[in-house]
C-alpha positions as CSV (number, residue, x, y, z in Angstrom):
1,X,18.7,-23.4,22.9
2,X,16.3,-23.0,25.4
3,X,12.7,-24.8,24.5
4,X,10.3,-21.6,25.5
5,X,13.0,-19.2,24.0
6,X,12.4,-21.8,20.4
7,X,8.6,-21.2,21.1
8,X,9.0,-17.5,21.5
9,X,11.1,-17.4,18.5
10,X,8.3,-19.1,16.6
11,X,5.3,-17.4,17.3
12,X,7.1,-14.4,17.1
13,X,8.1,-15.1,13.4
14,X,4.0,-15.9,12.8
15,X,3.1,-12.3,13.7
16,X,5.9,-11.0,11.5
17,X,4.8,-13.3,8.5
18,X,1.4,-12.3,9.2
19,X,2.0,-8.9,9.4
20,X,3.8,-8.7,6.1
21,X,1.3,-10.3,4.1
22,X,-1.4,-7.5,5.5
23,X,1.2,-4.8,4.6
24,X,1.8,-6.5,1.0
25,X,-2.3,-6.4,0.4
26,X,-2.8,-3.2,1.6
27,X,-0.2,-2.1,-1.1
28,X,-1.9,-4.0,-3.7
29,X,-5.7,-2.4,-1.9
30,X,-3.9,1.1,-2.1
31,X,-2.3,0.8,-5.4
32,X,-5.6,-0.2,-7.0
33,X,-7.4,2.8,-5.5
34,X,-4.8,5.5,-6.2
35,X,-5.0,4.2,-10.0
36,X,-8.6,4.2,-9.7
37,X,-7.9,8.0,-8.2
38,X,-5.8,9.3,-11.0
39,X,-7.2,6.7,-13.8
40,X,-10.8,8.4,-13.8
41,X,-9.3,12.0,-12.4
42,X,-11.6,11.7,-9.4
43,X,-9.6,13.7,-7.4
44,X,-11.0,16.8,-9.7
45,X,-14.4,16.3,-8.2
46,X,-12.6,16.7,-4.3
47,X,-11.6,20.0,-5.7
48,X,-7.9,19.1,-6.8
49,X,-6.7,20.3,-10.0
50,X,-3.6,17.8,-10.2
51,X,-3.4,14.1,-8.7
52,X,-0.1,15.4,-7.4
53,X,-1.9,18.1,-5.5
54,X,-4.5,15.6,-4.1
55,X,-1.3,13.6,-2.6
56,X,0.5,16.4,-1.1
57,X,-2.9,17.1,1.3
58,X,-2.2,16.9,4.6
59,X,-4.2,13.7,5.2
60,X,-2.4,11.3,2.8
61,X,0.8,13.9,2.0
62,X,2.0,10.7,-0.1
63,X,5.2,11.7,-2.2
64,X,4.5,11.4,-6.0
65,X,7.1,8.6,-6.0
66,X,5.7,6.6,-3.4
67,X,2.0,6.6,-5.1
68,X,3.6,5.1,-8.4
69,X,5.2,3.1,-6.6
70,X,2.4,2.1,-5.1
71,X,0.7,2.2,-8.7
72,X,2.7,0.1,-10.1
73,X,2.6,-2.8,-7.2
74,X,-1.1,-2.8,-7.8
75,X,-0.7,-3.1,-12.0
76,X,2.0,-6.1,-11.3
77,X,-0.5,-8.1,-8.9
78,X,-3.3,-7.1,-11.5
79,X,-1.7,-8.8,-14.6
80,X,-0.7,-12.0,-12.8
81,X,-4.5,-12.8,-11.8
């Protein structure tokens, strides 16, 4: 193997490592808020009568399965700290 195409490979599998471990915290970050969302039924006081309906707006339009999901990431990384 070529020595630059080793160094290419290497810094190349940094910014993936690095980049998953952003992705995994901003699960855990997005988790926590959606709970925090649907926990105190903020989402009434944006004018939403159902959490679902707050995650169907156009801005997030998050499928209900993906927020628990998403939920349930956060409660996992909560209870092992």
């Amino acid at each position: 193997m070529k020595p630059e195409l080793a160094l290419i490979a290497h810094k190349r599998h940094q910014r993936i490592l690095s980049v998953a471990q952003s992705m995994n915290q901003g699960a855990v970050i997005l988790g926590k808020e959606l709970y925090e969302m649907q926990t105190n039924e903020e989402y009434k006081a944006l004018g939403y009568e159902t959490f679902e309906a707050y995650l169907a707006m156009p801005e997030l339009s998050f499928r209900r399965r993906t927020a628990y999901h998403l939920i349930t990431i956060y409660k996992v990384f909560r209870y092992k700290a």
